[in-house]
VEXDREN-2710 file (C-alpha; in Angstrom, 1 decimal):
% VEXDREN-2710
k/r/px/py/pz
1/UNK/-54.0/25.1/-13.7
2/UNK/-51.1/26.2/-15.7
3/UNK/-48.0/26.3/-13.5
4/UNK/-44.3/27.8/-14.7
5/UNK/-41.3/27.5/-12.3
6/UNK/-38.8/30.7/-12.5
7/UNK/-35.2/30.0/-11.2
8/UNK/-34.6/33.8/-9.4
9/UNK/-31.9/34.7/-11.9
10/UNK/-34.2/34.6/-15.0
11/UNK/-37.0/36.9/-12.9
12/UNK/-36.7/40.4/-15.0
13/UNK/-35.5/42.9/-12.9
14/UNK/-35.2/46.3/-13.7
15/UNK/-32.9/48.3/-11.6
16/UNK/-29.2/49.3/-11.2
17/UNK/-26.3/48.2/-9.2
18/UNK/-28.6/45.1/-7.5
19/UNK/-27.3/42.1/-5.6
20/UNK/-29.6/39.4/-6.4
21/UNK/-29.0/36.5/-3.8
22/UNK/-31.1/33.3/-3.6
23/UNK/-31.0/29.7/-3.9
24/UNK/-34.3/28.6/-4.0
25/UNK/-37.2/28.1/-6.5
26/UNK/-40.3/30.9/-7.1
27/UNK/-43.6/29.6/-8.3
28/UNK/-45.8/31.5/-10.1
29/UNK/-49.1/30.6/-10.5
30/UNK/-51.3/31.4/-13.6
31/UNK/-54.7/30.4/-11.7
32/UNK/-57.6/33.3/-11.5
33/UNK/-58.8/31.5/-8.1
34/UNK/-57.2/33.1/-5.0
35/UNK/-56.2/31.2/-2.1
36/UNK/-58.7/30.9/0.6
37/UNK/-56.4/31.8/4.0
38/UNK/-58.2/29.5/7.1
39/UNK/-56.9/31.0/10.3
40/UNK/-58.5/30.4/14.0
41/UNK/-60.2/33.6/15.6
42/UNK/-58.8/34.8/18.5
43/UNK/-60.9/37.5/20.1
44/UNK/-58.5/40.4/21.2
45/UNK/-58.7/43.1/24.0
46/UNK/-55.7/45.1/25.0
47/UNK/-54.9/48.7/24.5
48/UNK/-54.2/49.9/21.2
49/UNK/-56.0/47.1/19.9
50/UNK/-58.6/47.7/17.3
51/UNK/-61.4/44.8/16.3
52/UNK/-63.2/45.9/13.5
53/UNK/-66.5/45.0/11.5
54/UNK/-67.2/47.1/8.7
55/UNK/-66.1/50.0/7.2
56/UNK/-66.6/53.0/9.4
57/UNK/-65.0/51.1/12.1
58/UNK/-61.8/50.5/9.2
59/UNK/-61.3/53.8/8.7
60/UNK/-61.3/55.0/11.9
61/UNK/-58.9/52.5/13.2
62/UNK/-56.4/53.5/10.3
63/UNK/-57.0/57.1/11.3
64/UNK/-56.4/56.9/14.9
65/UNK/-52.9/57.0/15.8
66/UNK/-53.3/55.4/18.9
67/UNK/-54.0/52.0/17.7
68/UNK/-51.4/49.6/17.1
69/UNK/-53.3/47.0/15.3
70/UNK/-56.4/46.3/14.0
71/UNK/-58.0/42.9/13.6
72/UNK/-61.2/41.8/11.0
73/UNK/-63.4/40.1/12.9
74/UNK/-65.1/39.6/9.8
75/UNK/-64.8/40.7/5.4
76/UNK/-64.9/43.9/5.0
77/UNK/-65.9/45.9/1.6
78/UNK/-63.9/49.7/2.8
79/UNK/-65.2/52.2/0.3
80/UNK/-62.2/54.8/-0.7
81/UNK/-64.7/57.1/-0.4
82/UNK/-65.0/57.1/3.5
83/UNK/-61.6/57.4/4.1
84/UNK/-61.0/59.9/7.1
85/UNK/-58.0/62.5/6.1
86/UNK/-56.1/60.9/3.5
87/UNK/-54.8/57.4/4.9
88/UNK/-51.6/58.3/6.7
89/UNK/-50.0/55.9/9.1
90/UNK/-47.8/58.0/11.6
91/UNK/-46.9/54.7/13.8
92/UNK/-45.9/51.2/13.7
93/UNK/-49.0/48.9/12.7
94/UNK/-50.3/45.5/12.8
95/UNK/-53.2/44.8/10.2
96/UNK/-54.3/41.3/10.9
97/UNK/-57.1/39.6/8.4
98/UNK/-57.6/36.5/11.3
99/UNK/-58.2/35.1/7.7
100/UNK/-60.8/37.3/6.6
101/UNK/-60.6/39.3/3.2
102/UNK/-60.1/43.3/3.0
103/UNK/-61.5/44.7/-0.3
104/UNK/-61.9/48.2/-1.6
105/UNK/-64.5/50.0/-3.6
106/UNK/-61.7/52.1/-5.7
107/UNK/-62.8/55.9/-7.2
108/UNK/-59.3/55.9/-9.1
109/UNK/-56.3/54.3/-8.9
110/UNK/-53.9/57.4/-7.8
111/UNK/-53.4/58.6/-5.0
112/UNK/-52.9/55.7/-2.3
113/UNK/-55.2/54.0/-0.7
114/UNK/-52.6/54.2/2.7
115/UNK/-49.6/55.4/3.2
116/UNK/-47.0/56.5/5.8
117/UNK/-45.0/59.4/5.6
118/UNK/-42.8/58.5/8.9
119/UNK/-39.2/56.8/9.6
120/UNK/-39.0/54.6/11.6
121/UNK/-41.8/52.3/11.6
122/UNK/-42.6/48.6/11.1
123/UNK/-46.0/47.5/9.4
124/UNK/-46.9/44.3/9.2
125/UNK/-49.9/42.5/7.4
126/UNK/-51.0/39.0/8.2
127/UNK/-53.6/36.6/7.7
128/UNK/-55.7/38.0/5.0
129/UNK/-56.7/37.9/1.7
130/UNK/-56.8/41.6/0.2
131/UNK/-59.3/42.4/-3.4
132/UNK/-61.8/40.0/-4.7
133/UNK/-62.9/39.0/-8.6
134/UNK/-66.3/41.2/-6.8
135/UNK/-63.8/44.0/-5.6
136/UNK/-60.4/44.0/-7.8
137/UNK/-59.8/47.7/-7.5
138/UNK/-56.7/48.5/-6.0
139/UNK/-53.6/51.6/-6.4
140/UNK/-50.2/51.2/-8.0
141/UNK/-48.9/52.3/-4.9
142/UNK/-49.1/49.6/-3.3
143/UNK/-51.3/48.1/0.1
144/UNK/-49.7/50.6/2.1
145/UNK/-47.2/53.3/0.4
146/UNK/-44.0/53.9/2.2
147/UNK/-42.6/57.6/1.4
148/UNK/-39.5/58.0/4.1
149/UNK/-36.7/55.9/5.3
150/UNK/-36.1/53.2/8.0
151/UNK/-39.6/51.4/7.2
152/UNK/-39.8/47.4/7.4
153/UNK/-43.0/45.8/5.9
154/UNK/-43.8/42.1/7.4
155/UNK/-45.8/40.4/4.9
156/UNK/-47.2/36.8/6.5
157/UNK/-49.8/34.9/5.3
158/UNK/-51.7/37.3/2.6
159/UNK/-53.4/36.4/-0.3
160/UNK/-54.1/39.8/-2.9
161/UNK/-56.1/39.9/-5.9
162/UNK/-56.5/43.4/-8.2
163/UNK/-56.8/44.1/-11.6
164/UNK/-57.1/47.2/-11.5
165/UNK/-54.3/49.1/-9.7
166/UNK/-52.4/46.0/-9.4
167/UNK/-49.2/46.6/-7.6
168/UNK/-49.1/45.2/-4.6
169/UNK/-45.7/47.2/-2.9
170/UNK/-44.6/50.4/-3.5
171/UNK/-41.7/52.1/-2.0
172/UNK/-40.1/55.8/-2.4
173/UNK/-36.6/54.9/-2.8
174/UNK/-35.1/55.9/0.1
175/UNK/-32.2/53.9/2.5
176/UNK/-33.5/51.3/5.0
177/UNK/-36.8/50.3/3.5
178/UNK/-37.2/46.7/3.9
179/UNK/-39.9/44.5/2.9
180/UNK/-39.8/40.7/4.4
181/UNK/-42.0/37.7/3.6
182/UNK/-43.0/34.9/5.6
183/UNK/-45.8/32.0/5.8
184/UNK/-47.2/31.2/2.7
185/UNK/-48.6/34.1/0.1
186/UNK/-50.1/34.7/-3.4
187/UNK/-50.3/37.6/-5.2
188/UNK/-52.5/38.0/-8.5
189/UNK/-51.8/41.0/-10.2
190/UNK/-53.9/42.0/-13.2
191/UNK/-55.6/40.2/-16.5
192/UNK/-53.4/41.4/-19.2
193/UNK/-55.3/44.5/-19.7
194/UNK/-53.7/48.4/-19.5
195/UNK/-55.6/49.1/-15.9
196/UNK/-52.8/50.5/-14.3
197/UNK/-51.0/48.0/-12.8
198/UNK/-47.4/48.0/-11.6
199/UNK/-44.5/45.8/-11.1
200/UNK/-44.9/42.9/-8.3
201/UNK/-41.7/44.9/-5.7
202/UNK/-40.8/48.8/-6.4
203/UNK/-38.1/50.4/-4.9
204/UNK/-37.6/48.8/-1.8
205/UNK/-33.8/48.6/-0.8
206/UNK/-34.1/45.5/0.8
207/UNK/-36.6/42.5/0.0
208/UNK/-36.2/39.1/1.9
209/UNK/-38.1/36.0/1.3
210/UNK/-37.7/34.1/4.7
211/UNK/-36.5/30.5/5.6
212/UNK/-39.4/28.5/5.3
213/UNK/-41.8/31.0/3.6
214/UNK/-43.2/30.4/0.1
215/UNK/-44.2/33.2/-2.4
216/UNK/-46.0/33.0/-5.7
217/UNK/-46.5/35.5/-8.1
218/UNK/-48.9/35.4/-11.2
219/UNK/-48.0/38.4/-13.0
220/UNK/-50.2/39.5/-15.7
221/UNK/-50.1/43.7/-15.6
222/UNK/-49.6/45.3/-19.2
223/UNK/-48.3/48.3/-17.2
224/UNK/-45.5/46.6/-15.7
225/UNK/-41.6/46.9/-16.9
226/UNK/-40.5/44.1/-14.6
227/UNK/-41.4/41.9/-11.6
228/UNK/-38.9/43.8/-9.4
229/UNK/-38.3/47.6/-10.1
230/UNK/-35.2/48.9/-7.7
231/UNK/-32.8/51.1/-6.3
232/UNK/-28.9/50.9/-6.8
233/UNK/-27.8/49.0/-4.1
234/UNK/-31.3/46.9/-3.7
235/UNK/-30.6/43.5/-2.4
236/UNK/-33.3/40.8/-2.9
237/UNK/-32.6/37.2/-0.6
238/UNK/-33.9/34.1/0.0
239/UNK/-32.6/32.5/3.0
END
């Protein structure tokens, strides 16, 4: 395994009028082998809770605005194809692996797999591992787009592997977007070929790396301009 430490103030960032602040060290990580997440399984039944086991039951849950989260109670391989509507999340939503892995089967890269459309809203993904070396198709739009304003992303525990597609977070620009990271994550982002791959962060206003949490990054998307693409005005912290 070949291992490079980045001090934050050498990571290539292209954007305007940012305020970079951190004091801490990122690791990226060159290996092709993603983490394996190991969580306990909790079985869950309240309202507006959605426990899934393949695809049809995926889609559906992501389609029904009613549920709040959804929970794998096992891998699922969810085929773009059988997407219901076109992936919009109109409310706030919990996606949580329990440590099981969420891959697509990926017709194109463009348009988004998910998205949301809404202000207002908090998403949060946990405890999964997202693509496979089997399933590497993803979108440069990220796991879930965000279009409007006001929209936090809680990132906790996830693992994501594409080389196609690769861009794991993709924002529209706007005021209030803010994407947070805690637990421990890994993100593998292409093999060096022009598949459409992004930039690691894009336009998010706000992107904090929480006390205690630990990020790596093994960038490798021909694509890309930088590992963080901005706003002016985008602050990135690690606290």
């Amino acid at each position: 395994m070949n291992k490079y430490y980045y001090k934050i103030f050498i990571l290539s960032i292209a954007l305007f009028g940012v305020t970079l602040v951190m004091n801490k060290t990122i690791s990226a990580d060159n290996s092709n082998t993603p983490t394996t997440i190991s969580i306990s399984s909790t079985q869950l039944n309240e309202p507006g809770v959605a426990t899934i086991h393949n695809d049809k039951e995926y889609w559906s849950a992501i389609a029904d605005q009613t549920v709040s989260k959804i929970v794998l109670a096992n891998d699922i391989v969810a085929q773009e194809s059988n997407r219901i509507g076109a992936g919009n999340i109109q409310r706030s939503l919990t996606i949580d692996g329990e440590g099981h892995n969420l891959s697509y089967v990926m017709t194109s890269y463009d348009p988004p797999v998910l998205y949301t459309d809404a202000n207002g809203i908090s998403i949060s993904i946990e405890n999964i591992s997202i693509g496979s070396a089997n399933n590497p198709g993803n979108t440069w739009y990220g796991i879930i787009r965000v279009i409007n304003s006001n929209v936090t992303m809680n990132v906790t525990n996830v693992n994501y592997y594409a080389t196609y597609g690769a861009q794991p977070f993709y924002a529209g620009g706007n005021s209030g977007t803010v994407l947070n990271f805690y637990g421990t994550n890994s993100f593998k982002l292409g093999d060096g070929s022009a598949n459409y791959g992004g930039e690691f962060v894009e336009r998010f206003q706000t992107v904090n790396f929480k006390s205690g949490s630990s990020t790596s990054v093994d960038q490798n998307t021909s694509d890309a301009y930088a590992v963080f693409w901005g706003i002016s005005g985008t602050n990135i912290n690690v606290e």
